[in-house]
KOLDREN-934481 format. One record per residue (C-alpha): residue number from 1; x negated, y negated, z. Coordinates in Angstrom, 2 decimals. Layout:
<atoms>
<NUM; <X; Y; Z>>,
...
</atoms>
This chain:
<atoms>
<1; <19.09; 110.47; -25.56>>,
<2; <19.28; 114.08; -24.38>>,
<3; <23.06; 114.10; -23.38>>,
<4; <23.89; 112.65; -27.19>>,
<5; <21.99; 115.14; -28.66>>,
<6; <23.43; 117.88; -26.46>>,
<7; <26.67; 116.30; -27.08>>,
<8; <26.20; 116.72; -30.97>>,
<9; <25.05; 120.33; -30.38>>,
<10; <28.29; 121.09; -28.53>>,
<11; <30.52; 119.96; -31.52>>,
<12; <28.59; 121.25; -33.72>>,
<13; <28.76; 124.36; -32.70>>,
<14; <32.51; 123.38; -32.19>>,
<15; <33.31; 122.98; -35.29>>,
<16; <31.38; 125.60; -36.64>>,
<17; <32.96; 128.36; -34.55>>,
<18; <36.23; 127.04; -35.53>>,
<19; <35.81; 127.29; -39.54>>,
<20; <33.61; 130.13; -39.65>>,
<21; <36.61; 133.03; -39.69>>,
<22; <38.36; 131.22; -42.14>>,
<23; <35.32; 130.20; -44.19>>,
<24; <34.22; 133.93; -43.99>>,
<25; <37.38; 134.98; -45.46>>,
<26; <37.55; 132.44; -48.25>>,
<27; <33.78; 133.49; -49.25>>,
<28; <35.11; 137.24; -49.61>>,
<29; <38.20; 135.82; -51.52>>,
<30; <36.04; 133.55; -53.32>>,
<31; <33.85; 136.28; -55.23>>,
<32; <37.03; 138.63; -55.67>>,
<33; <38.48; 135.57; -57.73>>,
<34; <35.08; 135.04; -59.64>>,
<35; <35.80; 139.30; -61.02>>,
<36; <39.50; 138.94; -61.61>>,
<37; <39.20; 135.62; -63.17>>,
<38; <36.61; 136.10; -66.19>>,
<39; <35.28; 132.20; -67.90>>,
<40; <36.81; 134.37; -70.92>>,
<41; <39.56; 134.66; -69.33>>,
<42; <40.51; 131.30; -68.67>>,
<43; <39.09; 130.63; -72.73>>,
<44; <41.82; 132.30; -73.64>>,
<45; <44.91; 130.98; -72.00>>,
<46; <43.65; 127.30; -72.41>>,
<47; <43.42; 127.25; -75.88>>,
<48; <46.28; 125.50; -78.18>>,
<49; <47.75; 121.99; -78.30>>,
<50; <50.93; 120.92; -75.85>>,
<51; <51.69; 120.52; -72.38>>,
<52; <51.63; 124.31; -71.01>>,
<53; <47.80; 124.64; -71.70>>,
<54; <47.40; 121.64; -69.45>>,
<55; <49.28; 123.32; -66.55>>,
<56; <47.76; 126.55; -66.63>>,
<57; <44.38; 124.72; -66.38>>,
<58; <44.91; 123.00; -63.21>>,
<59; <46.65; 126.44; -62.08>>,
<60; <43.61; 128.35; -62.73>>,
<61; <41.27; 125.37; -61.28>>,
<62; <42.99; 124.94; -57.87>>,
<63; <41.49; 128.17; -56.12>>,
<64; <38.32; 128.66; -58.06>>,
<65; <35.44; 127.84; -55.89>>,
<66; <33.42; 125.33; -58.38>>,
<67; <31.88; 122.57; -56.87>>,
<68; <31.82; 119.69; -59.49>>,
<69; <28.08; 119.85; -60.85>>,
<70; <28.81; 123.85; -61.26>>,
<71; <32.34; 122.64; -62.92>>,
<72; <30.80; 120.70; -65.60>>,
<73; <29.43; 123.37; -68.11>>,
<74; <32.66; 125.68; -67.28>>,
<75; <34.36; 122.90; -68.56>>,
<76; <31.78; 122.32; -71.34>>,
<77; <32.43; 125.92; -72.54>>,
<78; <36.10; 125.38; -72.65>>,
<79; <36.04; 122.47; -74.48>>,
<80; <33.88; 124.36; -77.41>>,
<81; <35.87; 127.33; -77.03>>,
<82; <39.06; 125.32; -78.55>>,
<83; <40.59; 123.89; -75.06>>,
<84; <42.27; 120.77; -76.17>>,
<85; <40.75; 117.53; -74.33>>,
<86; <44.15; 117.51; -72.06>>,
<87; <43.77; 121.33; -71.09>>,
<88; <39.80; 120.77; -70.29>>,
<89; <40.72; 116.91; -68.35>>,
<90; <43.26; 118.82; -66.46>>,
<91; <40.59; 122.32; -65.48>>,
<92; <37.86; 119.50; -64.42>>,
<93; <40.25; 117.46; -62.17>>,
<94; <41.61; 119.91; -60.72>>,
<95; <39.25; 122.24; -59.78>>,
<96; <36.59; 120.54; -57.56>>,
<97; <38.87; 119.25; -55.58>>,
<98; <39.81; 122.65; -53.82>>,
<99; <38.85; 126.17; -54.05>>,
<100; <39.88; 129.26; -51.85>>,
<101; <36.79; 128.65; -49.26>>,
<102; <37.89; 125.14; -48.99>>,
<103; <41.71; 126.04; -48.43>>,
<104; <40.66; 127.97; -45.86>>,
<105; <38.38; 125.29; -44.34>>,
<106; <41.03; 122.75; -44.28>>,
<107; <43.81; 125.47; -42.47>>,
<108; <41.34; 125.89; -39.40>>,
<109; <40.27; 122.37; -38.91>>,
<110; <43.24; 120.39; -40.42>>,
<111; <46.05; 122.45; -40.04>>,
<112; <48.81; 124.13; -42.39>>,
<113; <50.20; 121.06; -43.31>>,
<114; <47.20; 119.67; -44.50>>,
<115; <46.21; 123.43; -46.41>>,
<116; <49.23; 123.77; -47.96>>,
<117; <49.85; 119.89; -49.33>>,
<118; <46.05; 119.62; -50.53>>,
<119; <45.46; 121.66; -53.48>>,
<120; <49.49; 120.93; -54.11>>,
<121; <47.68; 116.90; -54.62>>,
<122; <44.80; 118.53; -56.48>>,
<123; <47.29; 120.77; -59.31>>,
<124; <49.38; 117.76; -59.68>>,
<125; <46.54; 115.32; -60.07>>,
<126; <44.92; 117.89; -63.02>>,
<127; <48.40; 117.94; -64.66>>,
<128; <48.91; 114.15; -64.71>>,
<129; <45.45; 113.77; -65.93>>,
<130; <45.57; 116.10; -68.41>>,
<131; <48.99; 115.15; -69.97>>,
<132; <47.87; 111.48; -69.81>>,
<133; <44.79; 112.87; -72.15>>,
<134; <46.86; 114.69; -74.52>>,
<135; <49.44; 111.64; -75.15>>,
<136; <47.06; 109.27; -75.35>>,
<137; <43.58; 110.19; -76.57>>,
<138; <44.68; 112.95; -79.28>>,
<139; <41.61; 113.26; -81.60>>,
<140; <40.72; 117.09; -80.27>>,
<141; <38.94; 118.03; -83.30>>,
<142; <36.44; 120.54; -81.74>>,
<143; <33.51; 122.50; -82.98>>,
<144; <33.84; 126.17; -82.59>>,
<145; <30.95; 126.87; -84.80>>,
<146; <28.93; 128.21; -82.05>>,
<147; <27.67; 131.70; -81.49>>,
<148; <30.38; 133.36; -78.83>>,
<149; <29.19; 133.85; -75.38>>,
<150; <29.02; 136.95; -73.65>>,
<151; <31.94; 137.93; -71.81>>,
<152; <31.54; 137.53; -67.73>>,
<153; <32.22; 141.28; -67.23>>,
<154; <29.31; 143.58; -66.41>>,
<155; <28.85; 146.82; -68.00>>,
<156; <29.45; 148.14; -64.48>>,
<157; <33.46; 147.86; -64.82>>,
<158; <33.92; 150.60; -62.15>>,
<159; <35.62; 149.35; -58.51>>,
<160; <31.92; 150.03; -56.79>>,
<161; <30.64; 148.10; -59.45>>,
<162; <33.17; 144.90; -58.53>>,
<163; <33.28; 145.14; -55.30>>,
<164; <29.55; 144.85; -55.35>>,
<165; <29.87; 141.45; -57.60>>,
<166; <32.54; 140.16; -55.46>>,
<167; <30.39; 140.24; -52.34>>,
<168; <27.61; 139.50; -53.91>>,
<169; <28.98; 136.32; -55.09>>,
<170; <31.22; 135.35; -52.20>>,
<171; <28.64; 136.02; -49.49>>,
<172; <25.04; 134.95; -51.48>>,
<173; <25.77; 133.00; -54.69>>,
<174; <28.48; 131.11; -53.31>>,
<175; <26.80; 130.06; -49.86>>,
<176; <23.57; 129.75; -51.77>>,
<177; <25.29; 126.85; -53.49>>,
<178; <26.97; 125.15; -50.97>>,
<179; <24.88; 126.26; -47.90>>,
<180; <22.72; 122.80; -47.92>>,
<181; <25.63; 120.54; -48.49>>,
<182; <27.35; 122.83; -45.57>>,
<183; <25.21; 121.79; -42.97>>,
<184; <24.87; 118.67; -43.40>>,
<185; <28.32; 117.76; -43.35>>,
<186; <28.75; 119.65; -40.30>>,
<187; <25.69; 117.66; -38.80>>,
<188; <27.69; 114.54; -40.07>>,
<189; <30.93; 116.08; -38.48>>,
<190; <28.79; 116.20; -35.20>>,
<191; <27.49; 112.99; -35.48>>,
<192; <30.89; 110.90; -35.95>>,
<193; <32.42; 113.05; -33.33>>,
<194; <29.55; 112.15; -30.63>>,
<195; <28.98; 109.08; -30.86>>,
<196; <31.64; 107.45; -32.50>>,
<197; <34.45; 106.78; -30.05>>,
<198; <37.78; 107.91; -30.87>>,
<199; <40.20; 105.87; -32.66>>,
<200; <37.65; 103.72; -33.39>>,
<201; <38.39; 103.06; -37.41>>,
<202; <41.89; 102.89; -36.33>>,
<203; <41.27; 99.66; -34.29>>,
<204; <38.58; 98.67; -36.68>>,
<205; <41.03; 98.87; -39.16>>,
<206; <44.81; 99.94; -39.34>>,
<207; <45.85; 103.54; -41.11>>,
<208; <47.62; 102.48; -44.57>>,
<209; <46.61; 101.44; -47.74>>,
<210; <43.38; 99.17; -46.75>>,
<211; <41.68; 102.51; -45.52>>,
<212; <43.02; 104.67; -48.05>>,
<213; <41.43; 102.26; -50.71>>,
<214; <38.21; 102.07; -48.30>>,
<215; <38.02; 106.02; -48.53>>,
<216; <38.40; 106.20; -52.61>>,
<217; <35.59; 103.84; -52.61>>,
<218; <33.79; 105.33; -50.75>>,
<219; <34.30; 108.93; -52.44>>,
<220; <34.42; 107.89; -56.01>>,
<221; <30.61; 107.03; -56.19>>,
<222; <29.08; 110.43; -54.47>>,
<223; <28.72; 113.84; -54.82>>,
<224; <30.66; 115.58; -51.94>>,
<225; <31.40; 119.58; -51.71>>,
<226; <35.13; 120.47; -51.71>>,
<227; <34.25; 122.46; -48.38>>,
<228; <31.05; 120.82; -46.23>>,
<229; <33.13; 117.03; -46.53>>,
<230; <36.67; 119.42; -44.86>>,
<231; <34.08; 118.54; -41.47>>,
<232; <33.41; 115.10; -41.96>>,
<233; <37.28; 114.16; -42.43>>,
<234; <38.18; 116.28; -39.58>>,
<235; <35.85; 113.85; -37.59>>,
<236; <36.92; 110.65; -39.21>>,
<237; <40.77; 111.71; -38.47>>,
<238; <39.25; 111.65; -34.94>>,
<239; <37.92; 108.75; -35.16>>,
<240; <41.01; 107.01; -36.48>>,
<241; <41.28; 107.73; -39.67>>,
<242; <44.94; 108.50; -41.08>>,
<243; <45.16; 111.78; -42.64>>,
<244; <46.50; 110.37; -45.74>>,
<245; <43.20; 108.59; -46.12>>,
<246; <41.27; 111.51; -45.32>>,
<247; <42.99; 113.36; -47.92>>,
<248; <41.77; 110.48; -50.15>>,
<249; <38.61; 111.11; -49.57>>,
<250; <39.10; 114.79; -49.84>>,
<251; <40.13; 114.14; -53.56>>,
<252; <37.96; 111.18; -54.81>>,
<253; <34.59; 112.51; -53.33>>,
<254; <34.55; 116.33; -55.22>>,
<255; <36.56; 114.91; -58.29>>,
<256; <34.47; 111.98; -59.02>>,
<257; <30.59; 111.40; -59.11>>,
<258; <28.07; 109.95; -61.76>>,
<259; <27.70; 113.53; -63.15>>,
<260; <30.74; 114.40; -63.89>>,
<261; <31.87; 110.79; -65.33>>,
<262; <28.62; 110.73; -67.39>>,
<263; <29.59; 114.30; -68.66>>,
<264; <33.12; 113.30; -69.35>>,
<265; <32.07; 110.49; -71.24>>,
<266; <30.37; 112.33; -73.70>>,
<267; <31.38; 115.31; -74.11>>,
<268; <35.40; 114.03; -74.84>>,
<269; <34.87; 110.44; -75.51>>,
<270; <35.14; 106.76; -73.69>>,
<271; <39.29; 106.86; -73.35>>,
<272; <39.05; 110.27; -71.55>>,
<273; <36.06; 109.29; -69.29>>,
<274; <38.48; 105.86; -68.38>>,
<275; <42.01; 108.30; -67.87>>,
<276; <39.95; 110.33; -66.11>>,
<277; <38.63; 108.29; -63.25>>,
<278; <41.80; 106.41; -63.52>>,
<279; <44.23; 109.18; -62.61>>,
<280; <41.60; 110.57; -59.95>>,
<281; <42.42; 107.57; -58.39>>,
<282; <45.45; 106.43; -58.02>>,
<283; <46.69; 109.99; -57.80>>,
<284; <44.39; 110.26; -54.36>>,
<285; <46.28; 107.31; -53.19>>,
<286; <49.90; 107.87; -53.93>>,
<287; <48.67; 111.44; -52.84>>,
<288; <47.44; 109.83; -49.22>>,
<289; <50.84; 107.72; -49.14>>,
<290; <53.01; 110.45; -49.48>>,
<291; <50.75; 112.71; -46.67>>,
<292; <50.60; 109.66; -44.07>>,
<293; <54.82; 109.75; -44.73>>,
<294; <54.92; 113.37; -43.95>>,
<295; <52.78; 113.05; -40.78>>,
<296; <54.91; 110.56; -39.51>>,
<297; <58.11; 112.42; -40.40>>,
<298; <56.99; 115.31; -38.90>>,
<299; <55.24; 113.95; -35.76>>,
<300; <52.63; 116.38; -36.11>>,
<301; <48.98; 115.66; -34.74>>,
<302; <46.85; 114.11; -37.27>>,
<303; <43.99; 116.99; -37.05>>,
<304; <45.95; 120.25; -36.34>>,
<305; <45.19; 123.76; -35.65>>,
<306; <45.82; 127.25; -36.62>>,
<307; <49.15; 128.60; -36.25>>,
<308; <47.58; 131.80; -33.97>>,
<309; <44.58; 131.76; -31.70>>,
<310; <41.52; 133.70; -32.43>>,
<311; <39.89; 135.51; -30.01>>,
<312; <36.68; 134.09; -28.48>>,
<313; <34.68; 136.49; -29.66>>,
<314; <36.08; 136.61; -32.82>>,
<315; <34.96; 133.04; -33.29>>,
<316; <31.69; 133.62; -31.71>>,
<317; <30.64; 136.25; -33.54>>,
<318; <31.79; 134.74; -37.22>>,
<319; <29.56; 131.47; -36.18>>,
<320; <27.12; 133.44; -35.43>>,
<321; <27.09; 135.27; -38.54>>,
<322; <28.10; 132.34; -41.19>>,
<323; <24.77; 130.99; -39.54>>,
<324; <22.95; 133.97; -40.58>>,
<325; <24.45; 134.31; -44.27>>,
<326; <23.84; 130.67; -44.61>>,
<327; <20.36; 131.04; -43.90>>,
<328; <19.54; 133.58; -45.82>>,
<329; <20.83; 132.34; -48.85>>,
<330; <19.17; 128.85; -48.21>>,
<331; <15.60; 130.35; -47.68>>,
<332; <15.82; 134.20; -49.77>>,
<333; <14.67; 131.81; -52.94>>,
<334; <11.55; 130.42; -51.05>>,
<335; <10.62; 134.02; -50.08>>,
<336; <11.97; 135.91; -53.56>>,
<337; <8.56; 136.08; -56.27>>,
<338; <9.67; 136.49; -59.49>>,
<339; <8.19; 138.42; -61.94>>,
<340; <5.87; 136.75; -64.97>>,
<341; <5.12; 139.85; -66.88>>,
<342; <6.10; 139.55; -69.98>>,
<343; <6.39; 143.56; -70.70>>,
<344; <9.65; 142.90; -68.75>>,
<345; <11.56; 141.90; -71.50>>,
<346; <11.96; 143.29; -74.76>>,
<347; <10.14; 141.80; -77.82>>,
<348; <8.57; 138.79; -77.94>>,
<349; <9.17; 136.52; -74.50>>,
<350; <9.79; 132.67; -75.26>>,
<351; <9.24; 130.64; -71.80>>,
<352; <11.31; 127.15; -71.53>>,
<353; <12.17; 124.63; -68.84>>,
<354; <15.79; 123.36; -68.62>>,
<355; <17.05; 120.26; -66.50>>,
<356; <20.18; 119.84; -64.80>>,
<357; <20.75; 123.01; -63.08>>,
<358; <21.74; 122.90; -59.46>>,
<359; <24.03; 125.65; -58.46>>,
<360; <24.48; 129.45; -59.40>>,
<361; <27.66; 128.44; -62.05>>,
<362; <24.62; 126.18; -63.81>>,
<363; <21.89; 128.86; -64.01>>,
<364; <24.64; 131.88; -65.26>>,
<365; <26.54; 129.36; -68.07>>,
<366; <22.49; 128.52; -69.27>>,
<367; <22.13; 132.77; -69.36>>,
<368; <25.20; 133.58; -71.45>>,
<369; <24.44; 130.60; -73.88>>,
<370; <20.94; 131.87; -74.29>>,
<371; <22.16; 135.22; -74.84>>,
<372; <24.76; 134.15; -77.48>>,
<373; <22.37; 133.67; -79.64>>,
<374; <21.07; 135.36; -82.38>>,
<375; <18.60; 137.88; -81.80>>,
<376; <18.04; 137.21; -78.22>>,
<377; <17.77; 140.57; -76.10>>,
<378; <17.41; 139.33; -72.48>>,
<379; <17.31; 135.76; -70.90>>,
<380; <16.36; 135.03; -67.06>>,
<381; <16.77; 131.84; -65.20>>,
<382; <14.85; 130.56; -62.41>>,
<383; <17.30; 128.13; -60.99>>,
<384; <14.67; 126.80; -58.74>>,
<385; <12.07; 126.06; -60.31>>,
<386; <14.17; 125.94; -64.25>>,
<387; <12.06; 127.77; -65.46>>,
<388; <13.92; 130.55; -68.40>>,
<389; <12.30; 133.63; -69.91>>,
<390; <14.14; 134.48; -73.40>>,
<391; <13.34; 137.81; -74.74>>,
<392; <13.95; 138.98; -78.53>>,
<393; <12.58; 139.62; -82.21>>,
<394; <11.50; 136.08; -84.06>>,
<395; <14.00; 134.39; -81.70>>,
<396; <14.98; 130.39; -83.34>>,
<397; <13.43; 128.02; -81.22>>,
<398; <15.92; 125.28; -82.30>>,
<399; <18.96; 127.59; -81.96>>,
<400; <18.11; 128.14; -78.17>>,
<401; <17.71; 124.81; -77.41>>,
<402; <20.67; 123.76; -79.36>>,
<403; <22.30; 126.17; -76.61>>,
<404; <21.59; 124.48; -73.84>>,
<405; <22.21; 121.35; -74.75>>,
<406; <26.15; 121.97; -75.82>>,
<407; <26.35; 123.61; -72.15>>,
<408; <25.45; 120.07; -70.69>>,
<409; <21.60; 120.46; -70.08>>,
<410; <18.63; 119.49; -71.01>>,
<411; <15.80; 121.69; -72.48>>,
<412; <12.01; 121.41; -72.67>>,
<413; <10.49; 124.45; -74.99>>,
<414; <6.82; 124.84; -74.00>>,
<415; <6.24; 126.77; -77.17>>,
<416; <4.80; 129.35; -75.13>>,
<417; <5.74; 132.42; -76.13>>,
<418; <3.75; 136.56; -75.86>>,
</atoms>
């Protein structure tokens, strides 16, 4: 019992040390993309009917670092903004299936092979997905009648004042949301590694389409983070899984959940919610076909590595502090009180509880709804605990809940208000 569980310590820490440069980097690249690429932004070059809308969506998508619950209500707000049904199919396809932090991820445990034909899988799956939308589920009548959210930009437009929110985003938002789901697949990644023999699913059961369609089962059902499930298919390649049914799993299992289907569904209709899951599909597998063919081609090894070797320390000391920045944002919110008094916020303070919220991208798309509407001087958002504070002058009840709901959440107005 103690040599597994040291053996599960060692590659943890394995794999850990081996991400955690690249992961650091794609956190600081991560929250310079969240300032140069404004949700307004993106509003306005995915609005219009045809084909090139569709492609720019899945362009923008591929590096953003949106998990798919904090996807969702981007997509929700692009939708209402005038984004056909193709353009918004095509942004929430393609975008939880990669990100910059989960590029980088997949380059130091899978290899540039693997980096480079990945979110390649994840633009073309968006575009297919999208276009299929447009030809064949054309009613995009849309209602724009909503009050206009505030633009992402800060009033602090300065460089100190970006570099700031870049770093605060890459290196506490960002790892705030994903920190959880983080460690556990690295536990998982550990687990598989250590006591899972190697080449065991490849015995169990040949590489080729029976475990590709194995691995989109598996994915399509569950939530799974672009970047913590990079660990657990760098295990199962060890274990014998081909890397075209990795990749499957990379695609299904961050594209595809309850959530995002039960969004889908009603917020674009019954055809889109079937094209959608549809194309996630069977693009993942003709995706994880064509990858297995490449592998072979190439004779490469099936879990690569970097194309230069970091220094020891280099790794040692990036483990050591993605450990700390992981922790921190995981346990600041247990530690962080936030304020009640109601002398805070201007006027008269409205308190509310809204469900649904589990990332950063959640709590900040329920802020700028709130403060699109009328009257409404200040909003705050306890993502924790749900809890909102709305301050303003005879703010409408209805209109604030009406709000929330067209960003994909749920409200409950305790009518308390001071």
């Amino acid at each position: 019992m103690v040599e597994t569980l040291g053996k599960i310590a060692i590659e943890f820490w394995g794999v850990l040390s081996e991400m955690a440069p690249y992961l650091l980097f794609g956190f600081f690249m991560a929250g310079v993309l969240s300032v140069l690429i404004s949700g307004s932004l993106v509003e306005r070059h995915l609005g219009g009917s045809g084909f090139f809308p569709v492609v720019k969506a899945a362009a923008f998508g591929v590096p953003l670092p949106l998990c798919s619950c904090g996807v969702i209500p981007v997509a929700a707000s692009l939708r209402r903004g005038g984004a056909s049904k193709g353009a918004t199919t095509s942004f929430l396809m393609a975008t939880p299936q990669d990100g910059v932090d989960s590029i980088m991820v997949t380059f130091s445990l899978l290899g540039p092979v693997f980096a480079i034909f990945r979110p390649v899988a994840a633009l073309i799956s968006g575009v297919i997905g999208g276009g299929l939308v447009s030809m064949l589920d054309r009613d995009d009548q849309v209602d724009t009648t909503n009050p206009k959210r505030s633009d992402d930009a800060s009033c602090a437009d300065n460089g100190r004042g970006k570099l700031y929110r870049a770093l605060r985003y890459g290196f506490v938002a960002l790892p705030g949301d994903i920190g959880k789901a983080l460690l556990v697949g690295l536990v998982i990644a550990a687990l598989i590694s250590a006591i899972i023999p190697q080449d065991y699913f490849g015995n169990l059961l040949p590489p080729g389409w029976g475990q590709m369609i194995v691995m989109m089962l598996a994915g399509i059902p569950v939530y799974v983070c672009a970047t913590a499930s990079v660990p657990i298919a760098w295990a199962l390649i060890a274990a014998g899984v081909s890397p075209g049914a990795a990749l499957v799993f990379l695609m299904t299992g961050p594209a595809t959940n309850a959530a995002t289907l039960v969004t889908v569904w009603k917020v674009m209709g019954r055809r889109t919610a079937i094209i959608y899951l549809t194309t996630v599909g069977l693009s993942a597998l003709a995706a994880g076909a064509v990858l297995d063919w490449v592998y072979r081609g190439m004779e490469i090894p099936a879990v690569g590595s970097s194309m230069w070797m970091l220094p020891h320390w280099a790794k040692l000391a990036s483990a050591v502090g993605l450990l700390a920045i992981l922790a921190v944002a995981i346990f600041r919110p247990m530690f962080t009180k936030r304020s009640t008094d109601a002398s805070e916020s201007p006027g008269m303070v409205r308190m509310m509880k809204v469900k649904g919220m589990t990332c950063s991208h959640c709590a900040d798309t329920v802020r700028r709804a709130l403060l699109g509407c009328p009257k409404v001087l200040s909003a705050e958002v306890d993502l924790r605990s749900g809890a909102v504070r709305v301050g303003g002058d005879n703010v409408d009840a209805e209109a604030l809940g009406e709000a929330v709901r067209q960003v994909g959440y749920e409200i409950q107005d305790t009518g308390d208000t001071s």
